[in-house]
Each structure stands twice: as C-alpha cells, then as structure tokens.
GUDREN-982201 format. One line per 10 residues: their letters; for each residue x, y, z of C-alpha. Coordinates in steps of 0.02 Angstrom, whole numbers, always signed. Example, Ala and Ser with C-alpha at 12.3 -4.5 7.8 and 13.67 -1.06 7.14 Angstrom:
residues 2
as) +615/-225/+390  +684/-53/+357 $
end
This chain:
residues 309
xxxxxxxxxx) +394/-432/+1371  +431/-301/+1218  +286/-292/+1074  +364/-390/+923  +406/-256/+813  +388/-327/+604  +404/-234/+439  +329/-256/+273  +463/-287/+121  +472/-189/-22 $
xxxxxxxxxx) +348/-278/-155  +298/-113/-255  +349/-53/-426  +481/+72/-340  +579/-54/-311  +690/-200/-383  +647/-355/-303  +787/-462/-343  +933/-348/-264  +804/-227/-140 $
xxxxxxxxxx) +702/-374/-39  +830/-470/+13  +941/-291/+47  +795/-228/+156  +757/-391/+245  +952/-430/+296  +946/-231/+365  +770/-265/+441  +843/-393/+561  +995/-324/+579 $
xxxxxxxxxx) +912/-187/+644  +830/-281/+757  +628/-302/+665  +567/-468/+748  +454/-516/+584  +467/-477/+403  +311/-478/+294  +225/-493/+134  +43/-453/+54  -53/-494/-106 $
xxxxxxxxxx) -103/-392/-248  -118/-492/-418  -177/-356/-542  -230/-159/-566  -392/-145/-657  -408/+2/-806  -540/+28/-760  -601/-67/-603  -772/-125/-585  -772/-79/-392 $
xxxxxxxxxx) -667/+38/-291  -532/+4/-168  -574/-110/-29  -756/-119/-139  -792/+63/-72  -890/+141/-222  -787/+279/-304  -612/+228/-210  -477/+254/-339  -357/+113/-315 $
xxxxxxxxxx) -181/+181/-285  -38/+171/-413  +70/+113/-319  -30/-67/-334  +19/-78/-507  +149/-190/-476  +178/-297/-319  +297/-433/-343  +208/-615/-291  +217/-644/-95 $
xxxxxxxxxx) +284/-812/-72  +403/-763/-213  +469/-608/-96  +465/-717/+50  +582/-838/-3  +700/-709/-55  +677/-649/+140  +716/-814/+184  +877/-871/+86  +924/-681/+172 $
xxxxxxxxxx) +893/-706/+339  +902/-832/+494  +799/-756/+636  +659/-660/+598  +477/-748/+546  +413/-722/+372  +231/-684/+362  +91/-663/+235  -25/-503/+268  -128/-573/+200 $
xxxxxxxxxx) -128/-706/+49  -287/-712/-27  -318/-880/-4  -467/-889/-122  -363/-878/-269  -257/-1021/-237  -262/-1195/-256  -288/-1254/-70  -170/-1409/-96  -32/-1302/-188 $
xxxxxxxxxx) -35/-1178/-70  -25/-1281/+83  +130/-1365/-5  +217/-1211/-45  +198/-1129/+147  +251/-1292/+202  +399/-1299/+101  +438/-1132/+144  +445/-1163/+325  +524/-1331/+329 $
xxxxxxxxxx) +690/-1208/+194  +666/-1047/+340  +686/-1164/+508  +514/-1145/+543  +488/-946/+514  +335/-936/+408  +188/-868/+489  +4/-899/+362  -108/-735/+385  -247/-775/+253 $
xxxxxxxxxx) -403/-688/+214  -554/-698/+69  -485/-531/-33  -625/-416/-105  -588/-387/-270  -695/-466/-416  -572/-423/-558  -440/-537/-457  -578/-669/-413  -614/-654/-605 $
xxxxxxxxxx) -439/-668/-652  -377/-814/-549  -511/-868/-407  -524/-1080/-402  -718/-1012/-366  -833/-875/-394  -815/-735/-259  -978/-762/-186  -918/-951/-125  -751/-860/-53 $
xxxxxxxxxx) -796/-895/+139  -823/-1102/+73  -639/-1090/-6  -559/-1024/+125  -627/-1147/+260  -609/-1291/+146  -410/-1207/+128  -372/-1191/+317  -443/-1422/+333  -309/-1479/+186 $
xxxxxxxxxx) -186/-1347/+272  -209/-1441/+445  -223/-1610/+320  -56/-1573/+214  +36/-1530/+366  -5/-1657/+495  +39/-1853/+499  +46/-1961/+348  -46/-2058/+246  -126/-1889/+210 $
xxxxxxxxxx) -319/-1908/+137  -434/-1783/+119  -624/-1740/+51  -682/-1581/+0  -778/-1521/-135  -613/-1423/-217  -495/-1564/-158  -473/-1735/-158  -327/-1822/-69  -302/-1996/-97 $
xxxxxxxxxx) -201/-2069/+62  -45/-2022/+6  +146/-1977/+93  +144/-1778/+68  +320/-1691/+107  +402/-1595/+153  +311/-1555/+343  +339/-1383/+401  +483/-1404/+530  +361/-1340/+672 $
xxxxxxxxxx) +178/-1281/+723  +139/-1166/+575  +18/-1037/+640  -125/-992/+538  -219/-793/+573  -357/-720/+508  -451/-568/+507  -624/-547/+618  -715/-415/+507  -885/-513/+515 $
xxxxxxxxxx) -968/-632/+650  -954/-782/+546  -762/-728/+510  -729/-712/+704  -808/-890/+732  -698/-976/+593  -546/-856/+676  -576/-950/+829  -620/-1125/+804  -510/-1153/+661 $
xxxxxxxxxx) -355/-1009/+680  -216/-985/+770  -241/-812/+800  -299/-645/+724  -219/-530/+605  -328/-346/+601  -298/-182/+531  -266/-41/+625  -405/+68/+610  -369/+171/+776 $
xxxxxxxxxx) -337/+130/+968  -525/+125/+1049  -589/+17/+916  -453/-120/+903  -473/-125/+1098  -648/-178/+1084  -635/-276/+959  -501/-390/+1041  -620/-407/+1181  -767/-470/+1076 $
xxxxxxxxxx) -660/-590/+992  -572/-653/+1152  -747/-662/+1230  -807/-776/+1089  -669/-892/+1116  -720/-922/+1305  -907/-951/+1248  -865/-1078/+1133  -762/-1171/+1239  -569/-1101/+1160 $
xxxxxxxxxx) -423/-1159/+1270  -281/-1105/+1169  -220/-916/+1181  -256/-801/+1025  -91/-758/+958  -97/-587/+856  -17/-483/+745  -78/-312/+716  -57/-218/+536  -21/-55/+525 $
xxxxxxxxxx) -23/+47/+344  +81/+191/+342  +51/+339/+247  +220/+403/+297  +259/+616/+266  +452/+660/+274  +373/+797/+381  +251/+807/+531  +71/+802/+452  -12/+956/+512 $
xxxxxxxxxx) -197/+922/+448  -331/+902/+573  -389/+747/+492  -247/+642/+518  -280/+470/+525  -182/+319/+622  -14/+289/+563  -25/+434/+429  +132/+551/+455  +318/+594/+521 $
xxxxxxxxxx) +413/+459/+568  +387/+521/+750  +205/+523/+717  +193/+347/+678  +290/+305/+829  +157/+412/+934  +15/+281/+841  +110/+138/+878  +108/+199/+1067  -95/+204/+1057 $
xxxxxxxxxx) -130/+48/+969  +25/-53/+1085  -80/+3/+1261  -211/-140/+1159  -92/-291/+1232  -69/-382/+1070  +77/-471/+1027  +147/-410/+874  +132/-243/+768  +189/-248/+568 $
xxxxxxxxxx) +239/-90/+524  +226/-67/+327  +311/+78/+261  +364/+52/+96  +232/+148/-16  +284/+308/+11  +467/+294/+32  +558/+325/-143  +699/+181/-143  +763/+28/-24 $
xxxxxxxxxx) +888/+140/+49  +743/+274/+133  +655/+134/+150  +771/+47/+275  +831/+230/+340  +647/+259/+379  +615/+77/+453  +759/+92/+570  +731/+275/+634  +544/+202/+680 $
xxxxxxxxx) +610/+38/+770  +720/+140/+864  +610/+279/+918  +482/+152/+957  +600/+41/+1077  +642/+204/+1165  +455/+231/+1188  +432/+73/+1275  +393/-41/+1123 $
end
C-alpha cells in the first residue's frame, strides 16, 4: 500500500487566505495529496523572551508573522473539498478551552464527512501561553491530558458529564458527534509524552529530523505500547518542514527536506523506508504565491509517486 502523501495549506502572510486556501486545497486533491493540513502560530513577539522552539538565541522567522487561525483555514479546506482528511499539525491545545475545542473539531468533522484528523501538542512558547493559555505553561502537560478526557467525553454517548479541574460538564446532550472515530496524535518528544501518546492517542505525529533517528524512535514508541499492554495499531503521520531552494542546494550541511524539489523527493525516499503511514509535506514558506505553491506541491507528489511513494 502507497505512503499517504498530505500537504500543508497556505496560512502565511504571502498569501490571501480567503481566495488562496481553498485554491490550493481543491488543486491539492485534485492532484492527488491524500491529506491537507494546518498548524498554529498565534503571535510574533518584538522582541521574544525565548528563541524559536525555546533554543536560546533562535531568531523566530518572519514568515510567522502572520498565520491565519487553523480551524479557520480548515474549514475553508473543507467547504473546498470532499476526499482528502483535514488535519491539525499541531493545535496547541494548551491555549484552548478543552470543551470549545472539542466542540469545534467535532463540528468540523460531523460538516467534512468525517475528514478531520486532531494532531495536538503542549506548544513552547511563553509569550503565546502569556497571551492566551487557559493555564500557566508550566501546568501545560495537566491541560493537555485533561483536553484529550472531555475530547473522548464530548464525543462519545450522551448524557455527556465530566470532572476536571478546568471543566465541568453537567450531564448534558452535547451535539453535534463527529460523524466517525476522530483520531487524536501526538508527539513523543519526552517519556512521559510517549506514555500519554500511547495510552490515551490514536497515534503519533513527529517531526522529521532525519531517517536513522525517526527509525528508532518508532521502535521505542511501538515497544512501549507492547509493555503496557496496547492492542490497537499506532496510526502515524510524519511532518516534514521544507526549506525548499528553486535550485539544488549545494552546501555540505544540508539538512532533511532542505532543497530542490528533487531533493526533497530524495528525503522523502529516506524517511518513507521508516514504514509509517502518512508523510505531510509543508512547502509553503518559501514559495512566493498559491500558484508556485501548488506548481511546487504537484511536481513533488509526482516525482515522489514515481519513486515508489
């Protein structure tokens, strides 16, 4: 069976968002992208009190100083589309409201057929935890397992009731249900983050951080799940960040997925010999306008199919 090929939509300040995403996702699945997908940026610090990813000295990138809201872009995927899944890459789920946000997915699915695919994650910036986090970022683990119970809660049979110590659900009829299993993935970047992953998740959603390493990593985490007693398969979605060149990048210190078009397709090669399900393919930050963007997107789905993809 062929790797689900998915692309990321155009969220950054490049673009329009009311006439590009729904342009780009219509072309996406036309081309023949299995997945379309979102992630969350909320603000750009001036300046920030931490670096990129919270690595000291990191300059965050320009082109986060504007990325349109992901369930926003999502449903304008959505009202374009009819096949391929819509899927967060990650929402922050920290700096939600666990009961709105379980609403809004659900509603989301239940409008797509059943599309929506929840990758969440706990985020690492403390000027967005300052900004809109329902807690303070050290509690972020906390909100994010007390997010993924009212997410099974708001989803599943009513009279829907639930206890936590953000939410309180009286028993009450909570609509609409997502129209199917709504899968939930997650990162592993920690050993209490792969346990949650697998007790909790439906599956795991990395980064691509080169070949060797995802390898082992997908054998720790599969591993875990047979020690504590996992039946269900791990689905998984790989992401990969482009830093796409219009011409072959010559340096020796290229890194995964940083280059050519046929470069890229080389990467996605490597990382595919891993066995996971699905690789999202995010290109948009270095292409100019919607129309490289989907020029760019379809060249790589095509070169990748006739790789073996």
């Amino acid at each position: 069976m062929a790797t689900r090929l998915g692309l990321g939509l155009p969220q950054m300040r490049q673009y329009d968002v009311g006439r590009d995403i729904p342009d780009v996702a219509r072309a996406a699945e036309a081309t023949g992208y299995d997945s379309l997908w979102v992630f969350e940026r909320i603000l750009f610090p001036e300046p920030a009190r931490q670096g990129l990813y919270g690595v000291p000295g990191l300059p965050w990138p320009d082109r986060y100083r504007s990325v349109a809201d992901p369930l926003v872009s999502l449903t304008l995927a959505a009202a374009a589309t009819s096949r391929a899944r819509l899927g967060t890459s990650v929402l922050v789920a920290p700096l939600h409201v666990p009961f709105q946000l379980a609403r809004a997915l659900a509603s989301l699915d239940a409008a797509s057929g059943g599309r929506v695919v929840a990758g969440l994650g706990t985020g690492w910036s403390h000027d967005e935890y300052a900004a809109a986090g329902v807690a303070p970022f050290e509690r972020r683990g906390e909100v994010l397992d007390e997010l993924l119970a009212v997410c099974r809660a708001v989803w599943g049979p009513d009279p829907v009731a639930y206890e936590g110590e953000l939410t309180t659900i009286a028993p009450s009829v909570v609509g609409p249900k997502p129209a199917g299993p709504l899968p939930i993935l997650l990162p592993a970047n920690s050993a209490k983050a792969a346990r949650r992953l697998v007790d909790h998740a439906d599956g795991w959603m990395p980064a691509a951080t080169g070949a060797e390493s995802l390898k082992q990593q997908w054998a720790e985490l599969r591993a875990l799940a047979g020690e504590r007693g996992r039946t269900a398969p791990l689905q998984s979605v790989l992401r990969a960040n482009t830093l796409y060149t219009r011409e072959p990048y010559t340096a020796d210190d290229r890194r995964p997925f940083q280059g050519s078009a046929d470069q890229i397709v080389e990467d996605l090669v490597a990382h595919d010999e891993v066995g996971l399900e699905e690789i999202l393919v995010d290109l948009q930050g270095d292409c100019r306008d919607a129309q490289e963007l989907k020029d760019v997107a379809a060249e790589v789905y095509e070169k990748a199919r006739a790789a073996g993809l």
